[in-house]
N, C-alpha and C positions, 0 to 999 in steps of 0.2 A: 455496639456499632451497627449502624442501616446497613442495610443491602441495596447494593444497585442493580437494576434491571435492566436489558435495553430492551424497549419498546417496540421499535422501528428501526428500522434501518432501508435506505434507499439510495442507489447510487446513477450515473449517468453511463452510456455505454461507453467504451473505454477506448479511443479512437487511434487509428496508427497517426506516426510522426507525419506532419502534414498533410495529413485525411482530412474526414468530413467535420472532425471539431477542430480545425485548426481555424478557422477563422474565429471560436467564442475567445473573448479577451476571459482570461486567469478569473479575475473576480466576477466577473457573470456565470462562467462555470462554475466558480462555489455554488455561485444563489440555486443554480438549479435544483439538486437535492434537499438544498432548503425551504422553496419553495411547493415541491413533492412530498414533504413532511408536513409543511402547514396543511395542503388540501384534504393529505390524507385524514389528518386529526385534527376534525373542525372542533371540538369541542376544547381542544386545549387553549389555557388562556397564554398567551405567548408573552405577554409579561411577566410571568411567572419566570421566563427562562435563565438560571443566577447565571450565564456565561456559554458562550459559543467558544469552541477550541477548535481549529482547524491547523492541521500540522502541511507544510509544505515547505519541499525543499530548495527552493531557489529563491524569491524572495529578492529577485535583479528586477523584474520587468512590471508588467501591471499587477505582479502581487505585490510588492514592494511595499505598500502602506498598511500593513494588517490586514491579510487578506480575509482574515476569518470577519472580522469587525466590515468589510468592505461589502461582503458578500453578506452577513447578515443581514447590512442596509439596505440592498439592491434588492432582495428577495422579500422585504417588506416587512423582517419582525420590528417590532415597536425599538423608540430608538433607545433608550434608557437600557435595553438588552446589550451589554459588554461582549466583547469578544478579546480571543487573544490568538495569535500565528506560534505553532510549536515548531520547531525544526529538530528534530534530529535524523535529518538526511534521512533516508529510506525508513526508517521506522519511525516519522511522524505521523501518522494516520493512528497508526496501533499505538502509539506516547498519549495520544488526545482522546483516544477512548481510554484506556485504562486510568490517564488524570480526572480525566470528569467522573469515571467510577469512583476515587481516591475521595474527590470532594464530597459526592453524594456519602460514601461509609463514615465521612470522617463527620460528617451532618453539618458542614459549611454549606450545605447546597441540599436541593429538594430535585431540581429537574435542570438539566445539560442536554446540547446539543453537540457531538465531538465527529470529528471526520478530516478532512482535507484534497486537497486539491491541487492538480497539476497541469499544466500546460506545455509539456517539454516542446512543442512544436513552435511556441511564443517564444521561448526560453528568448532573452538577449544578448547580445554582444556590449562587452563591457570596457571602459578605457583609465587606465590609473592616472592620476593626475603626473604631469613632470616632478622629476626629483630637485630640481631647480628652475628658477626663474628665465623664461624665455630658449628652454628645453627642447630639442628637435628629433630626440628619440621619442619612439611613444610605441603601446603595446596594445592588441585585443585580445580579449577572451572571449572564448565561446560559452555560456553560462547552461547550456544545454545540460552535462552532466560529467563530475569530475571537479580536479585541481583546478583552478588559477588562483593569483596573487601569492603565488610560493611561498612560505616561509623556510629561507634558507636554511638554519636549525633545526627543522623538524623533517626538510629531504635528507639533513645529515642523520639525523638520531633515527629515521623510521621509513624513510623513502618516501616516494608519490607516486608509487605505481599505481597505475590508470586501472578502472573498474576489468576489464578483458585479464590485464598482468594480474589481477591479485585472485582470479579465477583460476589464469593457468597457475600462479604457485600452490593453489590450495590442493589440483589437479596433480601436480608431482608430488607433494609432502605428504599427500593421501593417497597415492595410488589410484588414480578414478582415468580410468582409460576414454578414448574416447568413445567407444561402442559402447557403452556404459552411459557415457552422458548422452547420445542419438537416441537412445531407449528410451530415457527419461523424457526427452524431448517428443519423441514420438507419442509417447504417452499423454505428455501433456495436450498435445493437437488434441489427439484422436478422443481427450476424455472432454475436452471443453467443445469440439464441434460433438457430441453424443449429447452434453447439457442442453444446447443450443437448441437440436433437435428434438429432444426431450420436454422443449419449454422450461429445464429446472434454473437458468435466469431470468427468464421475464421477470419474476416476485420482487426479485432487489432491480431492475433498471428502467428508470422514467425516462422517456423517450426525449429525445431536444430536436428541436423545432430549428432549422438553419436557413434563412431569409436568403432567396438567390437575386440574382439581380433581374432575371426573367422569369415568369410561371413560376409556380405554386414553391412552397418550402418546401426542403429537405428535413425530412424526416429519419433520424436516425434513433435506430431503436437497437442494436444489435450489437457485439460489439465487433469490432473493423477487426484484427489482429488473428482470431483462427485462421489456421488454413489447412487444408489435405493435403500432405508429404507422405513420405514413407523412411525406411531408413535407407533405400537406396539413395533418394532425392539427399538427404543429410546426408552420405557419407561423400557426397561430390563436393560439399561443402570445404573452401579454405580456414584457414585461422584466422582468427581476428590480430593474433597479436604477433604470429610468425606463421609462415606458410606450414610448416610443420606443426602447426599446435593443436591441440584439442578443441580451444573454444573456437566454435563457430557462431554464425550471426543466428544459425540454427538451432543450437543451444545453449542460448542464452536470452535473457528476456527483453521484451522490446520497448521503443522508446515510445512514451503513449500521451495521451490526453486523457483528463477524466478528473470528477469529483464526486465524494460521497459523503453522505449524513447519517448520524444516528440519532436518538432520541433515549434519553438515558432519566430515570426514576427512581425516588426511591416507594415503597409501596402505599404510603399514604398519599403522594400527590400521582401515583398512577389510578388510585381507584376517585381521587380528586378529577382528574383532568380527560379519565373515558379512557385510558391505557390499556391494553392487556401486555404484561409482561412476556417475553418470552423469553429472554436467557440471565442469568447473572452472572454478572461480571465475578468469577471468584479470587482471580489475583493478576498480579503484572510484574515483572523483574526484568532489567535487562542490566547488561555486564558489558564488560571491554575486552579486547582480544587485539590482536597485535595487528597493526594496519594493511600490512602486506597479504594476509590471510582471513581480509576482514568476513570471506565468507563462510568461515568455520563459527561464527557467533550465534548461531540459534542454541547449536548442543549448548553449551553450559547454559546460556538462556535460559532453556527448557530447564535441564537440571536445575536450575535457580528456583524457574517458580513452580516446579514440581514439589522440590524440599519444601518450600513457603506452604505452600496449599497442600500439603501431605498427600498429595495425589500422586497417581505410577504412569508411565506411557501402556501398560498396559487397559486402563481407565478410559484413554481416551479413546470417543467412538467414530472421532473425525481432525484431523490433522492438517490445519493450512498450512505448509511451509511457501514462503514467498520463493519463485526458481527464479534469485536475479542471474543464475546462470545452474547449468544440470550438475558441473563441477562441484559447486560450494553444496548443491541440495543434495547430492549423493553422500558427501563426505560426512554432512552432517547426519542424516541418516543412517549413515556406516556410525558413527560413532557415539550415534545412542541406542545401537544394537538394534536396528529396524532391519528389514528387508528391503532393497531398491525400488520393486514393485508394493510396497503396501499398500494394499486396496482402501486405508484408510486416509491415505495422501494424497489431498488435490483430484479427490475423485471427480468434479466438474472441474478438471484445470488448474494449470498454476498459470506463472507469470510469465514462461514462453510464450503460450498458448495467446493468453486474455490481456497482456502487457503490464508493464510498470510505472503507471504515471507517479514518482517518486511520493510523492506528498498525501496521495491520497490511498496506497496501496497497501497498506496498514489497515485500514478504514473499512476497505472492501474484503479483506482477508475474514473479518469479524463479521459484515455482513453476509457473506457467502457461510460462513462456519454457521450460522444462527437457523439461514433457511435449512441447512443439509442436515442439522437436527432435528428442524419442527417436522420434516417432509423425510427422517428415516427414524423417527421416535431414537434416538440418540440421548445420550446422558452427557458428556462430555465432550469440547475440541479444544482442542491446542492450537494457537495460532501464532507463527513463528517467523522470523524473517533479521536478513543480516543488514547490517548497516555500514556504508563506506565507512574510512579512516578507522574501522577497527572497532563495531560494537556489535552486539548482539539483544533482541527484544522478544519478548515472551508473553503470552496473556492467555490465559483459561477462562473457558464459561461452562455454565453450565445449564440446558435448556431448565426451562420449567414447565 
């Protein structure tokens, strides 16, 4: 079996809900990364490329027609290069990387491009057709983030509690207080504005150019979503889902903009095409867990593709857990016997801090683990995150 490499990886800065990338339409933001890939590696012949995967979760508005295939065209690789849109809700980014490593091991493929992309700020508003002929009821959904089109049988067998609800159940069934979650959150601010300053994202984020209607473009380089709090500022904080509850808007991660690229190999068309590898992809697992709790899915994840790749949590020398909320990333932590503060977690930030553009936050997880390798000589990251309706996703690298 080949080994896959990822080469590159570049992403766009990660913009709050109606910020400064709220005007790029879904498929122009793919292309950006992808066009940030091609400049970087002029030598690569991009007809080589067996398949572009970009995972995103919505898939209502201008992603709607393959966005991966949309964006591949708009950024100008040749057209004969295929694409396909992965969705599995919050871990399509991290699905599209570890498939396109899947194809290059299994030697169906030589060189991939995997990542994804989201727009929740575009998200649409959506209408079902009437249930009969000349119908005067009618429904919208917000496509933002969440249920619509219910299916009655499955709010019977498993509910539909909303992303905040299946936070706070995870919050009581694990005991995760809320000073506990404010910790986490605080942490995450205060590690991803210390990156920021530190320069340790510039490496993965290619700046977007945004066309005003007067004077010069907006240039945004940075990403919108840090900010300085404290835990006083968090604990004034409401609940999201009852005045009394744990989750706040404070901890828990935010609603974003953003897309990102990798560039994946296997060793003969990387010393083909001017590559230097830097990490291989060494495995990928992800499993199911019960909807209501969907954010307890990384633990077995992990344990999944730990057992797979014979590897220990003690191994790994950097651990992205996605914080779609501090609740589900404590518990998960609490229950594969880590520490709440492990200095190996989300050391530049998690998903409070830097946001969660659904589609592409997988994607960025594995770009951010690859630089915090090459830039702390590291051997191993885990990179980990839950997925609505009840799953959990897992993927390991390992620098070279």
């Amino acid at each position: 079996m080949k080994e896959a490499y990822i080469c590159d990886a570049i992403r766009t800065p990660f913009g709050r809900y109606a910020g400064a990338l709220s005007s790029v339409r879904t498929d122009d933001l793919g292309a950006i990364p992808l066009k940030a890939l091609m400049a970087r590696n002029p030598r690569v012949d991009w007809g080589a490329v067996s398949d572009v995967l970009f995972g995103c979760a919505n898939q209502a508005g201008e992603d709607n027609r393959n966005v991966a295939h949309m964006a591949s065209l708009l950024a100008g690789l040749p057209i004969d290069v295929p694409g396909a849109t992965i969705n599995r809700l919050c871990g399509s980014g991290l699905d599209a990387v570890g498939t396109a490593a899947r194809a290059i091991r299994s030697g169906e493929a030589s060189l991939m491009i995997a990542g994804g992309v989201e727009s929740m700020s575009r998200a649409p508003f959506v209408m079902p057709k009437m249930d009969s002929a000349f119908g005067r009821s009618n429904a919208v959904y917000d496509t933002t983030i969440g249920w619509r089109f219910v299916n009655r049988l499955m709010q019977q067998a498993y509910g539909v509690d909303s992303m905040p609800e299946t936070a706070e159940n995870v919050a009581a069934d694990f005991g995760i207080g809320r000073e506990a979650q404010d910790q986490m959150a605080w942490r995450s601010q205060r590690n991803a504005l210390m990156a920021q300053k530190n320069a340790c994202l510039e490496a993965e984020i290619t700046p977007v150019s945004i066309a005003q209607k007067k004077g010069d473009a907006l240039l945004v380089s940075h990403d919108e979503h840090p900010r300085e709090t404290s835990m006083e500022a968090l604990a004034k904080l409401r609940g999201i889902v009852r005045p009394d509850g744990t989750v706040t808007a404070g901890n828990a991660s935010g609603v974003n903009d953003g897309a990102c690229a990798l560039l994946l190999a296997d060793e003969a068309s990387a010393a083909r095409h001017g590559l230097t590898p830097k990490a291989r992809v060494v495995g990928m697992a992800s499993v199911g867990v019960l909807p209501r709790i969907m954010g307890i899915g990384p633990a077995p994840a992990t344990q999944k593709v730990l057992a797979l790749t014979g590897l220990s949590l003690a191994q790994m020398d950097v651990i992205e857990l996605n914080e779609a909320f501090a609740a589900q990333g404590l518990a998960v932590l609490r229950q594969l016997g880590l520490q709440d503060d492990d200095p190996r977690v989300n050391p530049w930030g998690g998903a409070i801090a830097l946001g969660h553009p659904l589609g592409a936050s997988g994607a960025r997880l594995v770009t951010t683990a690859v630089n915090q390798l090459q830039r702390g000589g590291g051997r191993y990251a885990l990179c980990t995150m839950c997925i609505g309706v009840g799953q959990g996703i897992a993927l390991v690298i390992e620098r070279v």
